[in-house]
DRENMI-890504 format. One record per residue: z, y, x of N, C-alpha, C, O in turn; residue number from 1; residue in three letters. Coordinates in steps of 0.1 Angstrom, whole numbers, plus 5000, padded with zeros to 4 digits. Layout:
N
n.up	n.north	n.east	ca.up	ca.north	ca.east	c.up	c.north	c.east	o.up	o.north	o.east	i	aa
Z	Y	X	Z	Y	X	Z	Y	X	Z	Y	X	NUM	ALA
...
This chain:
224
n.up	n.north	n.east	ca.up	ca.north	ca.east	c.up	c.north	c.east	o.up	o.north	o.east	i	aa
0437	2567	8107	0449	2565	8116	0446	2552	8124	0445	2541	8118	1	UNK
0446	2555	8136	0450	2538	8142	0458	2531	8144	0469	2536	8142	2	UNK
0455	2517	8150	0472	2509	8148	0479	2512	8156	0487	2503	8156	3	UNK
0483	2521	8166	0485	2525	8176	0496	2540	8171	0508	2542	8175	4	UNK
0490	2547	8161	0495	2553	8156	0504	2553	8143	0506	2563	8136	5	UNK
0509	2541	8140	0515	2534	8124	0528	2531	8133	0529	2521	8139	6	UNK
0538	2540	8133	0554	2535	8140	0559	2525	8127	0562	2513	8130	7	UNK
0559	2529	8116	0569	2523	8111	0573	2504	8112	0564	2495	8114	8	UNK
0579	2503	8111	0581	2492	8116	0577	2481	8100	0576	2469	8103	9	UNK
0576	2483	8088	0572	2475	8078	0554	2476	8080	0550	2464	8078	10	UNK
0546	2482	8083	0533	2481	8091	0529	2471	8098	0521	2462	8096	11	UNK
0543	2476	8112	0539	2462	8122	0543	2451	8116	0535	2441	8116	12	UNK
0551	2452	8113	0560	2437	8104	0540	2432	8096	0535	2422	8098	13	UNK
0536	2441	8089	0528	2438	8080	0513	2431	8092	0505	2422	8089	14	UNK
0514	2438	8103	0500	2436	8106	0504	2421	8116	0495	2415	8122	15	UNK
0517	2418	8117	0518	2406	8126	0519	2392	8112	0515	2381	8114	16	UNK
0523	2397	8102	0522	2388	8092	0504	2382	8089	0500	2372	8084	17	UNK
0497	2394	8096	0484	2393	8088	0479	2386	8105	0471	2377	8105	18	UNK
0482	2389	8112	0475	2378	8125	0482	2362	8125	0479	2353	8133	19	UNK
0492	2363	8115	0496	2346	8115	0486	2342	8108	0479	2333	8113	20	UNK
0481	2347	8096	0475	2339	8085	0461	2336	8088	0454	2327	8085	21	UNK
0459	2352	8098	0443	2352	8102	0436	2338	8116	0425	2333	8119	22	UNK
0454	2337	8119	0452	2325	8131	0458	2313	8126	0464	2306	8134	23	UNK
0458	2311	8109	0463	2296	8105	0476	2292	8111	0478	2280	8112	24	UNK
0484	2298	8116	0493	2295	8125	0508	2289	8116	0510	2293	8104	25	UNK
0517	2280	8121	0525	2275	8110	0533	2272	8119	0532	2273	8131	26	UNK
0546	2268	8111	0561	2267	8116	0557	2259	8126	0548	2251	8124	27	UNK
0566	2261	8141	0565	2252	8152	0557	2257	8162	0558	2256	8174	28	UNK
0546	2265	8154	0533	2271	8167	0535	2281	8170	0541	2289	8162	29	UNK
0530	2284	8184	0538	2293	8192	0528	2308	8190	0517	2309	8184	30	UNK
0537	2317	8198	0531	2329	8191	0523	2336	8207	0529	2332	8217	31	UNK
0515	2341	8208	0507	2349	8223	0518	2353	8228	0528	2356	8222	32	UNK
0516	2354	8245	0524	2363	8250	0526	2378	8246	0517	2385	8241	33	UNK
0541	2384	8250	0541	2399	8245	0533	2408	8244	0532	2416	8234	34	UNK
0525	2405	8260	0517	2418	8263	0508	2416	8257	0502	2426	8253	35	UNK
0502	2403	8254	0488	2402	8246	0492	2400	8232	0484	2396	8224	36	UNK
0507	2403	8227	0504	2399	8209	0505	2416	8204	0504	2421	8193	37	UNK
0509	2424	8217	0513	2440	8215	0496	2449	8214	0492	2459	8208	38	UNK
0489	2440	8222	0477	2445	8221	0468	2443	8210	0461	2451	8205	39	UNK
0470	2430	8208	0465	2426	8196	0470	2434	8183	0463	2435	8173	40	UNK
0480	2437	8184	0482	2442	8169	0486	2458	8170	0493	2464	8162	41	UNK
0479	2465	8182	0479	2472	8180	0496	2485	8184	0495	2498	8183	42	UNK
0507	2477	8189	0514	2484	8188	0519	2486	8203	0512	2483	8212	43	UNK
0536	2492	8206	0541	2493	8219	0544	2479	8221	0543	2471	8211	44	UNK
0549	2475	8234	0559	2462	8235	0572	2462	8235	0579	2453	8236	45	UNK
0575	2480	8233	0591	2481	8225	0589	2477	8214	0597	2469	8209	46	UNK
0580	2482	8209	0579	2481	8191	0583	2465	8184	0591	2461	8175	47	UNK
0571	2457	8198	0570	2446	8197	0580	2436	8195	0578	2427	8186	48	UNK
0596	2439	8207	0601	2438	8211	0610	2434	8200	0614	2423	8196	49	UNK
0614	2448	8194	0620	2454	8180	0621	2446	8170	0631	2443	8164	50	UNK
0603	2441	8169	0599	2431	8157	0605	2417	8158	0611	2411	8149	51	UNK
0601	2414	8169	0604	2399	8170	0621	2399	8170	0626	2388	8167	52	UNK
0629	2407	8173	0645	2405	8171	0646	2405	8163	0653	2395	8159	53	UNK
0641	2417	8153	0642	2412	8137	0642	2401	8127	0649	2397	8118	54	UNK
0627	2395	8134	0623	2388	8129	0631	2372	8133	0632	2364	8124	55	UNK
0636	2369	8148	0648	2364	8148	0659	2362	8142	0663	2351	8139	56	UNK
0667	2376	8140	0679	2372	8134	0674	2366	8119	0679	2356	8114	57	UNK
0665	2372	8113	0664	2365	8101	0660	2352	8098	0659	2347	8087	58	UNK
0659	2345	8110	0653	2330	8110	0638	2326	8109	0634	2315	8104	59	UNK
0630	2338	8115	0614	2338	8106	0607	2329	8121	0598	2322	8119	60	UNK
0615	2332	8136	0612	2331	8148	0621	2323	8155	0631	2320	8150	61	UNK
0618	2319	8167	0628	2315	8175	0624	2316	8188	0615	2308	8190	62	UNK
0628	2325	8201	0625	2324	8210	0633	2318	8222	0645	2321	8221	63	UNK
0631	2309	8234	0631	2303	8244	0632	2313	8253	0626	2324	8251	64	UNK
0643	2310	8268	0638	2317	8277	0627	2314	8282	0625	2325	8288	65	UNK
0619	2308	8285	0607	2304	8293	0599	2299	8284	0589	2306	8282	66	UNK
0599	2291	8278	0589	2288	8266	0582	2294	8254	0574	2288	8246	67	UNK
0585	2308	8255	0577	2318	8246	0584	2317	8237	0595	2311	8238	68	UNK
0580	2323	8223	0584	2324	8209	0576	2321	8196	0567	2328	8192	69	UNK
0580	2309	8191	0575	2301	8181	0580	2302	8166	0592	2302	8164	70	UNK
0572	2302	8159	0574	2301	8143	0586	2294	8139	0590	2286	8147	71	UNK
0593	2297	8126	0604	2293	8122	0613	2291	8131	0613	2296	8143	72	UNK
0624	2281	8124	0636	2282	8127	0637	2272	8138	0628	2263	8137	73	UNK
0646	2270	8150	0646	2261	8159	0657	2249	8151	0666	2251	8143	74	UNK
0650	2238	8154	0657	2227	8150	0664	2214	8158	0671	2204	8153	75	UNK
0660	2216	8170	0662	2205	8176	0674	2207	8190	0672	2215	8200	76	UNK
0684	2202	8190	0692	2201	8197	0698	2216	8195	0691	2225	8190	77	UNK
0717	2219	8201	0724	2230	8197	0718	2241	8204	0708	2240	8211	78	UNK
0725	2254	8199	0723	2265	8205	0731	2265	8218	0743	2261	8218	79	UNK
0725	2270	8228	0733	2270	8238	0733	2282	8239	0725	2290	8235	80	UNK
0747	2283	8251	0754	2296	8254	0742	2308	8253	0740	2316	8245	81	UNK
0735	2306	8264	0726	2312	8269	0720	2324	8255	0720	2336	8255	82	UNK
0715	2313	8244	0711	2317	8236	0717	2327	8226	0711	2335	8219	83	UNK
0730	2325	8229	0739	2328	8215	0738	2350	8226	0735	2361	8223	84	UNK
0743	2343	8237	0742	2359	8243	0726	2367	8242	0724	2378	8247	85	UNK
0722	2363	8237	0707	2371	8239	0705	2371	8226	0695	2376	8223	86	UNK
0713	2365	8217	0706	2368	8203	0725	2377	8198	0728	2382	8187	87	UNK
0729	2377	8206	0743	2385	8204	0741	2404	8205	0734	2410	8213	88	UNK
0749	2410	8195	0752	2423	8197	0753	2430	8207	0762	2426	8215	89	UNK
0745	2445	8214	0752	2449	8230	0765	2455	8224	0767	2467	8226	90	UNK
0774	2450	8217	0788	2456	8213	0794	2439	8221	0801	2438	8231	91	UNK
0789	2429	8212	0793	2421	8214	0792	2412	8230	0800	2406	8238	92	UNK
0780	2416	8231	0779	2410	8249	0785	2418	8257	0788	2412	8267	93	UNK
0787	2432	8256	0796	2441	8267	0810	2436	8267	0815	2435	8278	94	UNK
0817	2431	8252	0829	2426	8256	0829	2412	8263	0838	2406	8268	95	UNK
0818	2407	8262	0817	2396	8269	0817	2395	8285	0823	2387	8292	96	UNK
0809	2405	8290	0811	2409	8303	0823	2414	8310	0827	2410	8321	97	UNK
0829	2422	8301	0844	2432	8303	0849	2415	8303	0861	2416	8307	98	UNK
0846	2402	8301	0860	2394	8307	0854	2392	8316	0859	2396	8326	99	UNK
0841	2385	8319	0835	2376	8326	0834	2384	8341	0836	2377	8351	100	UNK
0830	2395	8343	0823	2404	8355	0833	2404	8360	0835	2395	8368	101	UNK
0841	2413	8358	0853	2418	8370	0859	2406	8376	0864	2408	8387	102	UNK
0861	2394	8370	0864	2384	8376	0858	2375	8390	0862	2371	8401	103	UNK
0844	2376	8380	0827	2373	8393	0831	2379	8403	0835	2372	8412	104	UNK
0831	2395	8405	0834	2406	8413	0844	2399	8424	0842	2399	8436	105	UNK
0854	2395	8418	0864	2393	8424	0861	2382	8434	0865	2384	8445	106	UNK
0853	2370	8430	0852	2356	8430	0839	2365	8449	0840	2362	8460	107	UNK
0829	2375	8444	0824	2377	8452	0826	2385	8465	0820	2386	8475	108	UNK
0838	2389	8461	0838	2400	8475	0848	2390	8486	0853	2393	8497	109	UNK
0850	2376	8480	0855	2364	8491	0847	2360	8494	0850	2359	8506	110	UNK
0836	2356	8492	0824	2344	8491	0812	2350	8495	0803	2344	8500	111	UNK
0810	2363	8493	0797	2368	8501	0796	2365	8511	0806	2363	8518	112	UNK
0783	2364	8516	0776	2365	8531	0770	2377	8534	0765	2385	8526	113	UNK
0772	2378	8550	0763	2397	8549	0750	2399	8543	0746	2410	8542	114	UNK
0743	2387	8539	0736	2387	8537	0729	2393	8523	0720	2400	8520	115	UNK
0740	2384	8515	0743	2387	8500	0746	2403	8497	0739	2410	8489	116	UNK
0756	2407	8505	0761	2418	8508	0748	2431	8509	0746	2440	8501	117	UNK
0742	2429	8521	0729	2435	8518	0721	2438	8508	0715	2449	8505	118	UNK
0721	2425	8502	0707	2423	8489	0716	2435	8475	0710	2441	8467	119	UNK
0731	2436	8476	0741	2441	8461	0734	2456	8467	0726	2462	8461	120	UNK
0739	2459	8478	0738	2472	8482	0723	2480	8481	0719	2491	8477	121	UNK
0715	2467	8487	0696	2471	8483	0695	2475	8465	0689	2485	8460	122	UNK
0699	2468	8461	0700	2474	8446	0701	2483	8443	0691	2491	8440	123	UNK
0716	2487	8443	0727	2495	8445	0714	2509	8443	0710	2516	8433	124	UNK
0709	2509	8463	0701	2519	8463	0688	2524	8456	0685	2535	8456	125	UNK
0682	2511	8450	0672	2510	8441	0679	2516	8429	0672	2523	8421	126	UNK
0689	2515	8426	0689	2523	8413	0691	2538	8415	0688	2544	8405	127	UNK
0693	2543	8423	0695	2561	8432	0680	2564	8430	0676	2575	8426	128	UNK
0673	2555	8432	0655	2561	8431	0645	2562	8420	0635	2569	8420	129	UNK
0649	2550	8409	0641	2550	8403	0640	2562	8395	0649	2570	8396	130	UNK
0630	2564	8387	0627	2573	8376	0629	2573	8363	0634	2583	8357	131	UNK
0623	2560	8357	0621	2556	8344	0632	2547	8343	0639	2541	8352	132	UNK
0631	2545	8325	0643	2533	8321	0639	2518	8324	0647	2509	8329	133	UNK
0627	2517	8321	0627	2508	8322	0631	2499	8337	0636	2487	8338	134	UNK
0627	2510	8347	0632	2504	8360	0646	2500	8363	0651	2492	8370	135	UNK
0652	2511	8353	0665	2517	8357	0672	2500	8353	0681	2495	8360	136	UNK
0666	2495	8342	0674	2484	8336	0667	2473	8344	0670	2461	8342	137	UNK
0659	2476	8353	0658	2463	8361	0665	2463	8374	0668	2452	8379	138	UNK
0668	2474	8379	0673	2474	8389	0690	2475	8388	0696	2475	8398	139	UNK
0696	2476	8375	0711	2472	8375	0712	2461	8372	0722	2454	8375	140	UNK
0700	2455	8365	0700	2441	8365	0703	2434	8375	0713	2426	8376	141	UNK
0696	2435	8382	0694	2431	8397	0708	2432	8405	0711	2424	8414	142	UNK
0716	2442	8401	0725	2450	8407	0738	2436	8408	0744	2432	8418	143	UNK
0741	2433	8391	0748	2420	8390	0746	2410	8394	0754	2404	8401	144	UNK
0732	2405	8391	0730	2395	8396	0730	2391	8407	0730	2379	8410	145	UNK
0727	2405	8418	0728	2395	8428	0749	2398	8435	0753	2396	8447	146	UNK
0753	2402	8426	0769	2400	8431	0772	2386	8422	0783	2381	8426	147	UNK
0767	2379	8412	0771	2369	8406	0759	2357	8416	0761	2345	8415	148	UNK
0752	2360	8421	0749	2350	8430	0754	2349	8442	0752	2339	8448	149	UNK
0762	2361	8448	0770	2366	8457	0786	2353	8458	0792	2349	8468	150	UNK
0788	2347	8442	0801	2338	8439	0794	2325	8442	0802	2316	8442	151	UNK
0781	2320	8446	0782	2308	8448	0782	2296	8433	0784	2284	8434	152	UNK
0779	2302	8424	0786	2297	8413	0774	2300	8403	0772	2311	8399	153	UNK
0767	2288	8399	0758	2284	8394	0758	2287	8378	0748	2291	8372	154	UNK
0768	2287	8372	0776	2292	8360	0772	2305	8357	0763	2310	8350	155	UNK
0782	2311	8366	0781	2325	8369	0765	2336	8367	0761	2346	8361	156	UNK
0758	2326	8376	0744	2328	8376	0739	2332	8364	0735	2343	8360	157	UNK
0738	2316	8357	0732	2320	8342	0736	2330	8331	0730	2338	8324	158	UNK
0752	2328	8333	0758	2341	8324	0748	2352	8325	0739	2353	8318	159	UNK
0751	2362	8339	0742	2368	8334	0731	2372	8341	0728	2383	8345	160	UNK
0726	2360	8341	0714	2361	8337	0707	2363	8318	0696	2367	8313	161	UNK
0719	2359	8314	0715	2354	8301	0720	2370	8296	0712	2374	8287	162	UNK
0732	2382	8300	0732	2391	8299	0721	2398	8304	0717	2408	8297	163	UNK
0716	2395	8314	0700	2404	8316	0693	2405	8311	0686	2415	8312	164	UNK
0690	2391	8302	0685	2393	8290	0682	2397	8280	0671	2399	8276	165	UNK
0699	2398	8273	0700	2403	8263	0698	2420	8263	0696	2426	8252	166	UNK
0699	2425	8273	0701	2438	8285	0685	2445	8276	0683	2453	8267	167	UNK
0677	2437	8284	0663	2441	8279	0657	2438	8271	0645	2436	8273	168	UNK
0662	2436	8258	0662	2434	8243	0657	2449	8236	0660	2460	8241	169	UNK
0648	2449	8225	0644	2463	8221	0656	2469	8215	0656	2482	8216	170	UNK
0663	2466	8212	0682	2469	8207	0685	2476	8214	0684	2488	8212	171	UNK
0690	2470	8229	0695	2474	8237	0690	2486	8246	0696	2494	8253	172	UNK
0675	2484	8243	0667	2496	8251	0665	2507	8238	0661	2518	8243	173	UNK
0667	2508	8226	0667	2518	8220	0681	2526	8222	0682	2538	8219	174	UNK
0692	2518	8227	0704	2522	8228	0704	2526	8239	0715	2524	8244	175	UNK
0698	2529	8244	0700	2532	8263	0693	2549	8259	0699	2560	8260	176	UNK
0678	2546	8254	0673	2558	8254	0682	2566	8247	0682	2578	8251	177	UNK
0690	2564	8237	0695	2574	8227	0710	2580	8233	0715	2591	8231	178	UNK
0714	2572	8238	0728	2574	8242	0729	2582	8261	0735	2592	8265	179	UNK
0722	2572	8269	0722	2577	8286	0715	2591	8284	0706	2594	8276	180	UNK
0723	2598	8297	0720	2615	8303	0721	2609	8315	0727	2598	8319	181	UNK
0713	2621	8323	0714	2621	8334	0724	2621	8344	0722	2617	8355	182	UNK
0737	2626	8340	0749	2628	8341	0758	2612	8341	0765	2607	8350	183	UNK
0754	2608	8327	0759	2592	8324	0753	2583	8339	0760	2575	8346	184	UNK
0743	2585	8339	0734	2578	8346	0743	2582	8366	0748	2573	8373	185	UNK
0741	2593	8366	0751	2597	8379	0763	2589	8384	0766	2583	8395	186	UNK
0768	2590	8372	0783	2584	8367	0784	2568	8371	0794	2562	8376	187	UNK
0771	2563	8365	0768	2548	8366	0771	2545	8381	0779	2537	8386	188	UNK
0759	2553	8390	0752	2549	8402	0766	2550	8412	0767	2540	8419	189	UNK
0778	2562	8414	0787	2561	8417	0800	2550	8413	0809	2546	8420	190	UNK
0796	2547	8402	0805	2534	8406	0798	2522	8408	0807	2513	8409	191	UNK
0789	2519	8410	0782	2510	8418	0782	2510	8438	0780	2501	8446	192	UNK
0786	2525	8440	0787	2525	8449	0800	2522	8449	0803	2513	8457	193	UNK
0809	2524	8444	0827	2515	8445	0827	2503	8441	0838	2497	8440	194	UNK
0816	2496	8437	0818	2484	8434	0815	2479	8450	0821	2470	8456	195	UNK
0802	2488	8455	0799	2479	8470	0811	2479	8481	0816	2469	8487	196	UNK
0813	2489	8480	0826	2496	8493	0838	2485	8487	0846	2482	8496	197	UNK
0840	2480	8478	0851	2475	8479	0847	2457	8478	0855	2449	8476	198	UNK
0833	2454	8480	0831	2440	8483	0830	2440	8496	0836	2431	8503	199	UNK
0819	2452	8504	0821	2453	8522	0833	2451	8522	0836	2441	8528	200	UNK
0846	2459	8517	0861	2457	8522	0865	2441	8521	0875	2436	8526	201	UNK
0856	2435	8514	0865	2422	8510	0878	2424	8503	0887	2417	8507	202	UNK
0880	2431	8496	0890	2437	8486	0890	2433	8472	0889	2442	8463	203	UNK
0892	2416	8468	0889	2413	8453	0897	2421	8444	0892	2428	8435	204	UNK
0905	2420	8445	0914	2429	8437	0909	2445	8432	0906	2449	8420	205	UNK
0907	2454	8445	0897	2464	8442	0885	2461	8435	0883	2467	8424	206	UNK
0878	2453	8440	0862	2449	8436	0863	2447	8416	0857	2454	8408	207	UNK
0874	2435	8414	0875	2437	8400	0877	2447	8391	0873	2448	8379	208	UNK
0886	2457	8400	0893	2468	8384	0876	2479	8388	0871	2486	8380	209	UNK
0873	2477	8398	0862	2491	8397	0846	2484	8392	0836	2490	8392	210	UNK
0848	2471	8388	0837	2464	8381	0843	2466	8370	0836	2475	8365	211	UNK
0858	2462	8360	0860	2465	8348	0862	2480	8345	0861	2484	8333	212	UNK
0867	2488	8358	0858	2501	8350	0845	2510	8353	0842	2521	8348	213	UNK
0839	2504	8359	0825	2505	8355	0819	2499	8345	0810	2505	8340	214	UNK
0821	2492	8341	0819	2485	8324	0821	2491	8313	0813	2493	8305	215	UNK
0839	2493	8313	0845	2504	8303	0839	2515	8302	0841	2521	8292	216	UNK
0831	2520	8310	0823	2537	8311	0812	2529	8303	0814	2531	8291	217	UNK
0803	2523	8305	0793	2518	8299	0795	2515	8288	0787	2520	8280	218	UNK
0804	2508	8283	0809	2510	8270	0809	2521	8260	0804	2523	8249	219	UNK
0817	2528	8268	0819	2544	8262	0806	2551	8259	0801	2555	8249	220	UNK
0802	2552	8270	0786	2558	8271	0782	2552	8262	0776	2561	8256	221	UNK
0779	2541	8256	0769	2535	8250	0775	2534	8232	0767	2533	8222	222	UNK
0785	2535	8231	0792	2533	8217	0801	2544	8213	0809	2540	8205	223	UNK
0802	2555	8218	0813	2565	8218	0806	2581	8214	0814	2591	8214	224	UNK
C-alpha cells in the first residue's frame, strides 16, 4: 500500500510524527509549507488540513495567518480576535457572522462606489460558474469580502477575512462536502443575487434582512 493510499487519519498523524523526528525538529520550528509537507508525507492537503486542526486544538501546533505553522504551543503575546475565529467552530463562527454581516451589508449598500458595486456582483457571478468546491468556497469568499470592503471599514475587513479563513478550514470543507446539493447550492447563488439588487437599490434595510437570511439558510443547510 502507499502513502497515498493509508486515509486513516492515526497513519497520517503517525507519518507526520515520524518526519518531525526524522528532521530533528523541536518546539518553536516551523513546519514546510502545505503543499510541500502534503507531498512529503504522502497524503491530500484536505487530509493535511484535517491533521494540523487537530493537531491545533490539542496544543501540539500553532498556526499564524502568514507566518506558517510551528511546533508547540504559541506563547508570546494574546490571542487575537483573528485567531480565536479560525480556531473557532463553523457552528460557532456562523453565529458570529448572523451578528456581524447583515449589519456590514447594511453599512455597504450606503458607502459603496459603483465600483465596489461591480467587483460584489463579479463574484456574485463567479459563483453561477464555477464547478468544484473548492472554487465554490473561494468565490463566496470573495463574495463577502468584497461587500465588507464595500463599508470602508478596516475592522470589518479583517473580521471576515478571518471568517474566510476559518471558511477554508478541513472542518469546514468536510462539512460543505457532506451537507451542500445542488439544489442548496441554487438556493445560495439566488440569494446572493438579493443581496446585490438590494445594495444597487441602496436599500440598507433590505440589504441586511436578505444577508441575515441568506446566512440563516446556510445555517440550516449546514447543521440541520
Amino acid at each position: 500500500m502507499t502513502k497515498s493510499e493509508r486515509p486513516s487519519e492515526p497513519v497520517e498523524s503517525n507519518e507526520l510524527l515520524a518526519f518531525i523526528a526524522q528532521n530533528a525538529l523541536a518546539e518553536g520550528d516551523k513546519l514546510p509549507p502545505e503543499r510541500e509537507l502534503a507531498t512529503e508525507l504522502g497524503i491530500s492537503r484536505r487530509a493535511l488540513r484535517h491533521l494540523l486542526t487537530r493537531m491545533e486544538l490539542d496544543g501540539h501546533i500553532w498556526r499564524g495567518r502568514r507566518n506558517g505553522t510551528f511546533l508547540g504551543r504559541r506563547t508570546v503575546g494574546p490571542i487575537s480576535i483573528d485567531q480565536r475565529i479560525v480556531r473557532g467552530s463553523p457552528a460557532s463562527v456562523l453565529e458570529t457572522r448572523l451578528v456581524i454581516e447583515p449589519s456590514m451589508t447594511a453599512i455597504a449598500a450606503v458607502k459603496a462606489s459603483e465600483a465596489d458595486l461591480l467587483n460584489i456582483e463579479t463574484c456574485m457571478r463567479r459563483t453561477t460558474e464555477v464547478k468544484n468546491d473548492e472554487d465554490w468556497i473561494k468565490w463566496d469568499g470573495a463574495f463577502h469580502l468584497a461587500i465588507a470592503k464595500a463599508t470602508r471599514n478596516d475592522v470589518l475587513v479583517g473580521l471576515v477575512t478571518a471568517f474566510n479563513e476559518a471558511r477554508s478550514s478541513g472542518d469546514w470543507q468536510a462539512l460543505r462536502l457532506a451537507t451542500i446539493t445542488p439544489e442548496k447550492r441554487r438556493r445560495t447563488i439566488a440569494h446572493h443575487r438579493t443581496i446585490c439588487d438590494m445594495l444597487r437599490k441602496r436599500s440598507a434595510d433590505d440589504a441586511s434582512r436578505a444577508m441575515r437570511d441568506h446566512l440563516l439558510t446556510t445555517q440550516r443547510n449546514l447543521f440541520e
